[in-house]
VEXLUM-636349 format. One line per 3 residues: number of its first residue (from 1); for each residue x, y, z of N, C-alpha, C, O. Coordinates in pm, 1 decimal. Atoms other than C-alpha are relative to their C-alpha. Layout:
! residues N
NUM> X:Y:Z:X:Y:Z:X:Y:Z:X:Y:Z  ...
//
This chain:
! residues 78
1> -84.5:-84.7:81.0:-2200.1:4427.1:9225.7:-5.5:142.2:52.3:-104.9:174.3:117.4  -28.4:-140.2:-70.3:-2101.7:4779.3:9331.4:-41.7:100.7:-176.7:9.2:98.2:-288.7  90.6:-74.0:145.1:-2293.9:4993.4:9042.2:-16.7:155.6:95.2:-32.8:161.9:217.1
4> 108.4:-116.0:-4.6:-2409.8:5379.3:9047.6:-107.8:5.2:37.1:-152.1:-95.1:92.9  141.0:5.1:-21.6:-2739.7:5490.4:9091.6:-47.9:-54.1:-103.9:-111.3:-157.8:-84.6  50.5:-20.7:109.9:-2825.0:5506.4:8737.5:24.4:-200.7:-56.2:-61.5:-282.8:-88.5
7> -24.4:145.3:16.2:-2657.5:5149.5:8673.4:-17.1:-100.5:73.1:25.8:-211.6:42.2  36.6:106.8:-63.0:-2798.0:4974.9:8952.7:-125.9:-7.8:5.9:-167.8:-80.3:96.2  138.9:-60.5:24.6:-3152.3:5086.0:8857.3:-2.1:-88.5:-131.9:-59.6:-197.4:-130.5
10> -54.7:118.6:144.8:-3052.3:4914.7:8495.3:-19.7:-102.6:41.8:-114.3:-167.5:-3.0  -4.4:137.9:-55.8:-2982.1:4620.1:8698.3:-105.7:-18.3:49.4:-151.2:-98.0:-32.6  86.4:38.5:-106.6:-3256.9:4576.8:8933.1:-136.3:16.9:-113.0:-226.8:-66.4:-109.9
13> 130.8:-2.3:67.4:-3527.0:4722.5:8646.2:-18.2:-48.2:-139.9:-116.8:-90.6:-200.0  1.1:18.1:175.1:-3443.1:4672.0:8303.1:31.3:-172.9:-36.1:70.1:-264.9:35.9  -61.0:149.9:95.1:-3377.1:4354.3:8069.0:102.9:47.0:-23.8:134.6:156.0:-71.4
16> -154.6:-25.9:14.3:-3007.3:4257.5:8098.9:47.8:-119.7:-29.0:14.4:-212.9:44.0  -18.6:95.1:5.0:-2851.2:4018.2:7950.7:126.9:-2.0:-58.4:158.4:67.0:-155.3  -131.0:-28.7:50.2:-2478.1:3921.0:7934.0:69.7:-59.6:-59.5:64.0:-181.5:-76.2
19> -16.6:37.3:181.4:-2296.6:3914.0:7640.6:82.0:-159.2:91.9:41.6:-266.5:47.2  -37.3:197.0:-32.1:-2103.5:3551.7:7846.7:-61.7:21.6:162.7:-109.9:90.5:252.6  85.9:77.1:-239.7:-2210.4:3394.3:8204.7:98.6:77.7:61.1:221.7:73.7:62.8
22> -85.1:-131.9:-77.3:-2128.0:3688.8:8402.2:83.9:-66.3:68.2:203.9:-46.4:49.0  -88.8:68.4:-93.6:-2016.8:3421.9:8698.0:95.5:-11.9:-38.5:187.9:22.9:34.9  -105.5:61.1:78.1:-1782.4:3291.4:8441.0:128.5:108.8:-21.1:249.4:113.1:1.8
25> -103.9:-179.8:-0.2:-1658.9:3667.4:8359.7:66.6:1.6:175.2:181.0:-32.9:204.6  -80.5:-43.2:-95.7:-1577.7:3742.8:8691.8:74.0:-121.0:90.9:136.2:-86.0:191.2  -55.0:100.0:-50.1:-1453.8:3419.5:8807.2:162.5:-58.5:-66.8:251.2:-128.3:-17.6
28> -111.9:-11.2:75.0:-1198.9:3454.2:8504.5:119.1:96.7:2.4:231.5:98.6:-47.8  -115.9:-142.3:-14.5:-1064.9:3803.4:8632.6:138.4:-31.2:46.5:149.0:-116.8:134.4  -146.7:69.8:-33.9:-685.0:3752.9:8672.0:67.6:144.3:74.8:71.2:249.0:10.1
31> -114.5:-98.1:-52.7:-472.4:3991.1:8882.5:95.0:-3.2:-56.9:139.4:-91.1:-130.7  -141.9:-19.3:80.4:-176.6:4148.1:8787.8:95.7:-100.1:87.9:186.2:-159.7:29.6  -101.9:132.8:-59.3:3.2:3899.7:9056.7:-53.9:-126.2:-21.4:0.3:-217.4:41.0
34> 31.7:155.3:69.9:-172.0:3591.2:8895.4:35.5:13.2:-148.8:23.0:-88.2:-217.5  -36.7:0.1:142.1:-55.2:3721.9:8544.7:-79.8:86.9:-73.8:-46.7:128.1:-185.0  92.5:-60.1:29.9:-322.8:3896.4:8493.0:82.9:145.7:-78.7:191.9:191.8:-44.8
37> -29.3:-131.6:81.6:-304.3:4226.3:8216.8:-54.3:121.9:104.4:11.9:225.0:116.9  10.8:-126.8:-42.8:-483.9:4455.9:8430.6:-162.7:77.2:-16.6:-229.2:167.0:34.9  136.1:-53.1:15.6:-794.2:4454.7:8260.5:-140.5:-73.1:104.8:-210.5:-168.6:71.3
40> 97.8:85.0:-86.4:-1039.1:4350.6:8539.9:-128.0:60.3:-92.8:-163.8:141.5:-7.5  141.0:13.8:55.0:-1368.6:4410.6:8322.3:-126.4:-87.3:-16.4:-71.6:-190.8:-54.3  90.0:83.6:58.4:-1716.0:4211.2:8250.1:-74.1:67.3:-80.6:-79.9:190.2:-79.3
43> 61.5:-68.2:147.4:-1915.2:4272.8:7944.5:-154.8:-49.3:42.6:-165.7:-158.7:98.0  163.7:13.3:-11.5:-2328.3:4274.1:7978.2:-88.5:89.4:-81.2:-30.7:172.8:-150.8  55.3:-73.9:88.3:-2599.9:4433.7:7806.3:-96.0:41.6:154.6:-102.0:-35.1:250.7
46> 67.5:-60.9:-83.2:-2829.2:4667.4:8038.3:-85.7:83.9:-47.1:-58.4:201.8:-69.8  137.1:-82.2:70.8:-3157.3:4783.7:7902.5:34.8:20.0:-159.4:-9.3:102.6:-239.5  -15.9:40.6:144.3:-3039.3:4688.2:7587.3:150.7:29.3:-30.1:187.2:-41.6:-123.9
49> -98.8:-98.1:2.3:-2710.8:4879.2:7592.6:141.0:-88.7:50.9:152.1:-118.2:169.9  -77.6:78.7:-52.6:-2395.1:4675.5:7604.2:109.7:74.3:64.4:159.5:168.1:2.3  -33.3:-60.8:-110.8:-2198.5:4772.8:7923.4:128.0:-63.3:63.3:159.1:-182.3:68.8
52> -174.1:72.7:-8.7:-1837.6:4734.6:8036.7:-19.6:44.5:181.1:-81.8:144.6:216.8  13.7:-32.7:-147.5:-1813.9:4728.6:8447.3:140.7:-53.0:24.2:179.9:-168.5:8.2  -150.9:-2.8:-68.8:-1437.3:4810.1:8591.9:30.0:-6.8:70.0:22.1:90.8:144.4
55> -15.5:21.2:-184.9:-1325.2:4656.5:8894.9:124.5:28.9:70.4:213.3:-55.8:60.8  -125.1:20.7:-82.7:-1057.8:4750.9:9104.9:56.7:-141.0:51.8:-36.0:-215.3:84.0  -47.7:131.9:-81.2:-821.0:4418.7:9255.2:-85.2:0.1:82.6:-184.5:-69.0:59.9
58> 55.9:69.6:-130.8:-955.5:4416.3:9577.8:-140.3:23.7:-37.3:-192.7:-24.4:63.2  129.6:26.8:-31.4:-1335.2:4457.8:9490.4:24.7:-146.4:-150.9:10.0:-255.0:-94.8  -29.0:91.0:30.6:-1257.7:4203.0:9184.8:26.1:-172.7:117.1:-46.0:-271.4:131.4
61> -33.0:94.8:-106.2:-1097.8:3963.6:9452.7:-152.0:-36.0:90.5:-211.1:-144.0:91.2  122.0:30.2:-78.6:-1408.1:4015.7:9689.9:-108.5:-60.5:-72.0:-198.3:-121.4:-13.9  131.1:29.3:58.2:-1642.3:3941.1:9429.8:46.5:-196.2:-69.7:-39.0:-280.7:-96.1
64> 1.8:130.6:34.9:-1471.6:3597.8:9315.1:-1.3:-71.1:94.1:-41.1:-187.1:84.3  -4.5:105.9:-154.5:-1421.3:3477.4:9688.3:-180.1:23.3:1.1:-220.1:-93.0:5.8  136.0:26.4:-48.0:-1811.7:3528.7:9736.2:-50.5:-65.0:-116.2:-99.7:-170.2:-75.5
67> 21.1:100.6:87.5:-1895.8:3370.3:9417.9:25.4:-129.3:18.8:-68.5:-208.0:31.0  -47.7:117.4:-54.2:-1663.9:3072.8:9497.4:-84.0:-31.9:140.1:-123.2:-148.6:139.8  46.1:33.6:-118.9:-1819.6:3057.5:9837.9:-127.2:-27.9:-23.2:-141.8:-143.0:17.9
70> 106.8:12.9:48.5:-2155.2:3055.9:9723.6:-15.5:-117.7:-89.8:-96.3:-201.8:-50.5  20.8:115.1:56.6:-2125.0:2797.8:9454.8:100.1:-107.6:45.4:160.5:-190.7:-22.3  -65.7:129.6:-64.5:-1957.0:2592.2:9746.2:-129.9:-61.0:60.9:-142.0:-181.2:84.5
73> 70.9:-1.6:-87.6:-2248.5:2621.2:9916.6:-174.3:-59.1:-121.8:-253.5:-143.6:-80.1  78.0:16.0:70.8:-2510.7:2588.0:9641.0:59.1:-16.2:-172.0:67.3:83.8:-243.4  -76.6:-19.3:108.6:-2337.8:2455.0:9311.3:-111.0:-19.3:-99.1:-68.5:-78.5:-198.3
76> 59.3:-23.2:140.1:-2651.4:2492.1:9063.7:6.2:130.7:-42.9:-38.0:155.8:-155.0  -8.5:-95.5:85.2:-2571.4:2841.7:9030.7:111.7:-27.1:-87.5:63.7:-32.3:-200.7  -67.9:50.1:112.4:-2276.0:2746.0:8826.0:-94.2:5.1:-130.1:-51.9:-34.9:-238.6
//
């Protein structure tokens, strides 16, 4: 994930836990040329603190092709 300082410090140190199966979140993101509204978001909690992370299309896109690729490659993360 492409995070801040401050929010990738959250990530890497704190208890986080997200409000649905993140994979699931970002595997659900829809582009505006798949129909999609626009809202590329996922919802998580980060050191307790529930946390909205906004993706541009193309890092959206990058992040579901490596997901997909990954649980081609290893499907118990699913």
């Amino acid at each position: 994930l492409c995070l801040c300082a401050k929010h990738f410090a959250q990530w890497k140190l704190a208890t986080k836990h997200s409000t649905t199966e993140i994979f699931g979140q970002i595997s659900n993101l829809k582009l505006i040329n798949e129909g999609g509204d626009g809202d590329l978001s996922i919802h998580l909690s980060l050191a307790g603190h529930k946390t909205t992370i906004r993706f541009n299309e193309r890092h959206a896109l990058a992040l579901r092709k490596l997901i997909d690729s990954t649980t081609d490659i290893n499907p118990e993360i699913n």
